[in-house]
C-alpha positions as CSV (number, residue, x, y, z in Angstrom):
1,X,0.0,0.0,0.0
2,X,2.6,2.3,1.0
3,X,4.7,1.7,-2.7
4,X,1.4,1.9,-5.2
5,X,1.9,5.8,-5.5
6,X,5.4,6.8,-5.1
7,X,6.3,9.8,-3.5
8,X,8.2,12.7,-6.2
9,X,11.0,14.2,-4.7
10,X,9.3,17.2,-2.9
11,X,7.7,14.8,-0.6
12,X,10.2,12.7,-0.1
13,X,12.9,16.1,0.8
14,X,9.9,17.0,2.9
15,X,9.7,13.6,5.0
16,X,13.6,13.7,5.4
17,X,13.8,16.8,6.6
18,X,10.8,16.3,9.1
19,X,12.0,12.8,10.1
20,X,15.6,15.0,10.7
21,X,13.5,17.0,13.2
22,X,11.8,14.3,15.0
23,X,8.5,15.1,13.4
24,X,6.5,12.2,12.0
25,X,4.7,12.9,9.0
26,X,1.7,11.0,7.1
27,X,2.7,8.0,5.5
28,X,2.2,8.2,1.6
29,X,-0.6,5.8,1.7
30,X,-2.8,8.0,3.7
31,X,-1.3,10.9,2.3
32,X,-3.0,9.7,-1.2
33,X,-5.6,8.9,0.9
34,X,-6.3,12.6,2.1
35,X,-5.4,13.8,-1.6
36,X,-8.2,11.4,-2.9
37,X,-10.8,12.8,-0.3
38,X,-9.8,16.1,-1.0
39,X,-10.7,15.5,-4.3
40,X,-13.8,13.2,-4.3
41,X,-15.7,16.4,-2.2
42,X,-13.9,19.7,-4.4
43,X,-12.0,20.4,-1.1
44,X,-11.4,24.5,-1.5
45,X,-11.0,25.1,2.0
46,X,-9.3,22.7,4.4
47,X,-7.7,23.6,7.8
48,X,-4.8,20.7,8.9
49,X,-3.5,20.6,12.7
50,X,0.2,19.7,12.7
51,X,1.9,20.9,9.4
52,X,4.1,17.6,9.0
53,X,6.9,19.8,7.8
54,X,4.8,20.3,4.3
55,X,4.0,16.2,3.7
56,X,0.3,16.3,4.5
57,X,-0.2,19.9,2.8
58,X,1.2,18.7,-0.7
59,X,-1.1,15.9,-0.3
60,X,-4.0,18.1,0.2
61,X,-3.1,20.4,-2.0
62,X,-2.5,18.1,-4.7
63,X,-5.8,17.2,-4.2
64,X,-7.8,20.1,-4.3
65,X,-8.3,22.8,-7.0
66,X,-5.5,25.3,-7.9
67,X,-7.1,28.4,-6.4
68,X,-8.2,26.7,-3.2
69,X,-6.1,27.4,0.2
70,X,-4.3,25.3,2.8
71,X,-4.9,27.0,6.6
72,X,-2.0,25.2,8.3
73,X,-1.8,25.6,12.4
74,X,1.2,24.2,13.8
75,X,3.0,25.0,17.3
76,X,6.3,25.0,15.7
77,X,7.6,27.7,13.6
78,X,10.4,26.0,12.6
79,X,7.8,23.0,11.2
80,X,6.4,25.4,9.4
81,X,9.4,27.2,8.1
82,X,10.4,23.5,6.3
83,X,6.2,23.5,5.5
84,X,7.2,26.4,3.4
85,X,10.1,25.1,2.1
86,X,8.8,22.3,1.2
87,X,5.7,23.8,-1.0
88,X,8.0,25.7,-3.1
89,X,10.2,22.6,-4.2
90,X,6.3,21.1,-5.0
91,X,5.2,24.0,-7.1
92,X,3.0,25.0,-4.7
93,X,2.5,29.0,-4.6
94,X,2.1,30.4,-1.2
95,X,-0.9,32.3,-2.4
96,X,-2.5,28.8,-1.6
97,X,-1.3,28.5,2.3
98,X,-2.0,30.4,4.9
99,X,0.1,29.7,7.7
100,X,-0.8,30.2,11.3
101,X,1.5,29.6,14.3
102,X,0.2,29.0,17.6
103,X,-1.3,26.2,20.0
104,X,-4.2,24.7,18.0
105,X,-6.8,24.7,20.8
106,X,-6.2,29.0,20.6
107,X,-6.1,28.7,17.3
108,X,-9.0,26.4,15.8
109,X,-11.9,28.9,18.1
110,X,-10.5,32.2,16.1
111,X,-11.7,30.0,12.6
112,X,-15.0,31.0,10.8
113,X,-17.9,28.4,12.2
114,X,-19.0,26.2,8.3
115,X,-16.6,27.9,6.5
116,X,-14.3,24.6,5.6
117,X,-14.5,21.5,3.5
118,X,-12.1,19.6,5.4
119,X,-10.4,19.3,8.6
120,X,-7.2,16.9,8.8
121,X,-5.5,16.8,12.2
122,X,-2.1,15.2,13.4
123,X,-0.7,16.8,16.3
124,X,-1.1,16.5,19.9
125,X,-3.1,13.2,20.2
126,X,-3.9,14.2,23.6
127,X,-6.1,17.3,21.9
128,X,-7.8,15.0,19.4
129,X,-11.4,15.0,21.2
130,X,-10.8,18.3,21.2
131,X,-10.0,18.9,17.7
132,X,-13.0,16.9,17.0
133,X,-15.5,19.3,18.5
134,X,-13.4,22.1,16.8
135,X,-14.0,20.4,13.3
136,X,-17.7,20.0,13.8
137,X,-18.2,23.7,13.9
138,X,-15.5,24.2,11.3
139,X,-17.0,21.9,8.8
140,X,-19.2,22.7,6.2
141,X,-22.7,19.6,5.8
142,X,-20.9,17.5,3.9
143,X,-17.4,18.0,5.0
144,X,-15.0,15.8,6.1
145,X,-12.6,15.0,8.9
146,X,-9.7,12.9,9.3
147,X,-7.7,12.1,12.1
148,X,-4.0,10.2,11.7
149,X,-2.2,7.3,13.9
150,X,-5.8,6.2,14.9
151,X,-4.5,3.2,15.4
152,X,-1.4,4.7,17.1
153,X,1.2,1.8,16.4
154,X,-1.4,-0.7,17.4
155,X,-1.6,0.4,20.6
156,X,-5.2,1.4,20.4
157,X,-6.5,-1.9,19.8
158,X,-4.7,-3.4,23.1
159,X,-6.1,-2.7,26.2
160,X,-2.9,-2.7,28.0
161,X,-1.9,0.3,26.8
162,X,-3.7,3.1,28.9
163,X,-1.5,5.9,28.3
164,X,-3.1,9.8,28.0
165,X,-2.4,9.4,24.4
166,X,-3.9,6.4,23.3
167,X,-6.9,7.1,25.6
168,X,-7.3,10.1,23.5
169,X,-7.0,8.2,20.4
170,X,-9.5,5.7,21.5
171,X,-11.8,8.8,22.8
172,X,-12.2,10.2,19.8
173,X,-12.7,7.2,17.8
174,X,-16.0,6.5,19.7
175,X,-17.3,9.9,19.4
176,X,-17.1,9.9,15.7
177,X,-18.7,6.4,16.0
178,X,-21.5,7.1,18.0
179,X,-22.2,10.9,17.0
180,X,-25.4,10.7,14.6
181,X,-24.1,13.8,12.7
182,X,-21.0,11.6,11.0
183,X,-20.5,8.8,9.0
184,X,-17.3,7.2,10.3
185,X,-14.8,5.1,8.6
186,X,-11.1,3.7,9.8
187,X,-9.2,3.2,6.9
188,X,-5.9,0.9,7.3
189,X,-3.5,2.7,5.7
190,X,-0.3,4.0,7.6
191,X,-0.6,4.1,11.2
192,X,-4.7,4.2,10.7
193,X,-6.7,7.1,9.1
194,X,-9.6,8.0,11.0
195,X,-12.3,9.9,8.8
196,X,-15.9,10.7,8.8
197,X,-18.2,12.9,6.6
198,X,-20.4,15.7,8.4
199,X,-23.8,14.9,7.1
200,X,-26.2,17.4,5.4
């Protein structure tokens, strides 16, 4: 899965020089996987959480239409320097980013309420229940949200492990599943891809 779509060699500079700063970004298999749903619903707007040095925003951008924009909130300015970095080596203008540093729990309240098509988060997995309710006012009806590592290195699916992370993890799996507003769906791709549509 991870080989079917090779990454060019924006996003693999991109991984390297976020694996060099002990970032993890999306795998390429979800990262097609976000570039395919960005497509399938004409994604114009999408906010991601956690910039992944730039990996996940050429994914989504790559996947949505050439005048659309990127809102990218990451905590780390130096992330988001490489984020930059990283667009230009794809092609990528910066007319389609905007960048915003800053915790995303201060950031995410300041967004306009419907305004996006997407929401794709992969930072603190401690904040992930908490991104989720952010999303839901976010999102536009028929907008979707994904959540990375929602299987967190398998850890998730073994009850040993109850660590504030995967708790969060396993939190906000069964609020998607049980919230009558979404229609969930784990995908098994990379370390999991947790996504569900806001219905109309």
């Amino acid at each position: 899965m991870e080989d079917y779509l090779p990454e060019d060699e924006a996003l693999l500079n991109a991984r390297r020089r976020g694996e060099d700063v002990g970032a993890a970004p999306i795998g390429a298999a979800a990262g097609a996987a976000l570039r395919f749903l960005a497509t399938a619903i004409g994604a114009r707007t999408v906010v991601e959480v956690g910039s992944g040095c730039g990996v996940s925003g050429i994914w989504l951008m790559r996947g949505m239409p050439q005048d659309a924009v990127l809102t990218s909130v990451d905590i780390d300015p130096e992330h988001q320097r490489m984020a930059k970095q990283a667009y230009v080596e794809a092609g990528l203008g910066s007319f389609r980013t905007r960048m915003i540093t800053g915790p995303a729990l201060e950031v995410l309240p300041r967004l306009t309420d419907g305004a996006y098509d997407m929401v794709f988060c992969d930072a603190q997995k401690r904040e992930y229940p908490d991104y989720l309710i952010d999303a839901l006012r976010l999102l536009r009806p028929g907008g979707v949200v994904a959540f990375d590592n929602a299987l967190w290195h398998d850890r998730v699916a073994d009850p040993e492990h109850r660590d504030p992370d995967t708790e969060a993890i396993r939190e906000v799996h069964r609020m998607i599943r049980d919230d009558e507003r979404l229609v969930p769906m784990l995908l098994p791709v990379g370390d999991g891809l947790l996504c569900a549509v806001k219905r109309g």
